[in-house]
Steps between C-alpha positions, in 0.01 A plus 500: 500500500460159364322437196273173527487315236187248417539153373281469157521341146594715259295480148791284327503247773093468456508493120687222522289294734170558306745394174567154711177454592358563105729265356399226794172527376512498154699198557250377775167500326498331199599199721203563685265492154649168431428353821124625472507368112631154638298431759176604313623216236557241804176565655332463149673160484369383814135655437517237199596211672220558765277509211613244325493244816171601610351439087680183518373362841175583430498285172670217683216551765210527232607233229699652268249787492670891535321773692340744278195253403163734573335310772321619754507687886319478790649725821329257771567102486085505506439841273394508132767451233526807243728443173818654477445785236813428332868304478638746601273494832510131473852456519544755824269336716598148421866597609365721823218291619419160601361292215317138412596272236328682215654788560207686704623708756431615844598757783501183748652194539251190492511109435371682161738715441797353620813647282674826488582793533790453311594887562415677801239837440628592131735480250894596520490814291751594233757726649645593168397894342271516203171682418186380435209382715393123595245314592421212767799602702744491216467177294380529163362167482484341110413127352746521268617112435852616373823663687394810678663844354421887600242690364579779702155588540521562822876536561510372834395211720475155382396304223334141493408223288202310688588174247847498584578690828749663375551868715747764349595829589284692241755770406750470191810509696452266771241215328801260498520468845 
C-alpha cells in the first residue's frame, strides 16, 4: 500500500505569514491616522473660507454692515416679524436666509428681501476633536472690537466678531488658520 499524503501548511510556514502580515500593519496604520488627521485640517480650512466669503459678501451686500446685528424674522414674505433672540441667532439666519437691507430676514425671496443666503441650510461645522458644547450651530458669536483669540469656552465650532467679521476656528491649535 501507498501512503497518501495531504498537502497542508505546517505551523512554521503560518507563523510566518501572520508575522508578515503584523509588521504590514503596524507599518500600514499610522499612515492611515495621518491621512484622517490631514484631511480633518483641510476640510477645516475650507469650512473657514466658506465662512469667511459668505460674512464678507453679506457686508458688501448690506453696507459695510456684518451679519450678527439682532434684527428681526418673519417665515412668510407677508407674516409678522419676531426679533432674533440673540447674535448668535442673528448671525445664522442672516447667512441661511434671504434678507433686506437692514438686515431683517426671511424664509422667502421678495422685492423686500432680495439678498442671500450666503450659505445654503447651516453652517460648515468644525471637523476638528474637542469637548465642550455650542450654541447656534457652533459660532460663539462676540462684539469684541479687537483681534479675535480662544476662550475655549466651548472648544469647538467657530468664533465671531460681529464689528469686524472676523471667523476663527475656536480651538487653541488651529485659531491661526
Amino acid at each position: 500500500m501507498r501512503a497518501h499524503k495531504t498537502k497542508a501548511f505546517t505551523l512554521v510556514e503560518l507563523l510566518v505569514v501572520i508575522i508578515i502580515i503584523g509588521i504590514l500593519a503596524a507599518v500600514a496604520i499610522p499612515q492611515f491616522g495621518d491621512s484622517s488627521a490631514d484631511a480633518k485640517k483641510a476640510a477645516l480650512k475650507e469650512n473657514l473660507k466658506t465662512l469667511r466669503t459668505a460674512v464678507e459678501q453679506y457686508a458688501i451686500d448690506h453696507t459695510s454692515t456684518y451679519p450678527g446685528t439682532i434684527a428681526t424674522h418673519k417665515t412668510t414674505v407677508a407674516g409678522t416679524a419676531a426679533a432674533h433672540t440673540d447674535a448668535a441667532t442673528a448671525f445664522l439666519k442672516q447667512l441661511t436666509t434671504y434678507s433686506d437691507d437692514s438686515g431683517n430676514t426671511c424664509d422667502e425671496k421678495s422685492s423686500s428681501f432680495p439678498y442671500g443666503p450666503y450659505i445654503k441650510r447651516k453652517l460648515p461645522d468644525n471637523p476638528l476633536p474637542a469637548s465642550g458644547s455650542v450654541d447656534a450651530d457652533g459660532v460663539n458669536v462676540t462684539t469684541l472690537t479687537v483681534p479675535l483669540t480662544v476662550d475655549g469656552t466651548p472648544t469647538t465650532g467657530w468664533k465671531y466678531s460681529t464689528p469686524r467679521g472676523e471667523v476663527i476656528a475656536n480651538n487653541a491649535t488651529y485659531a491661526n488658520y
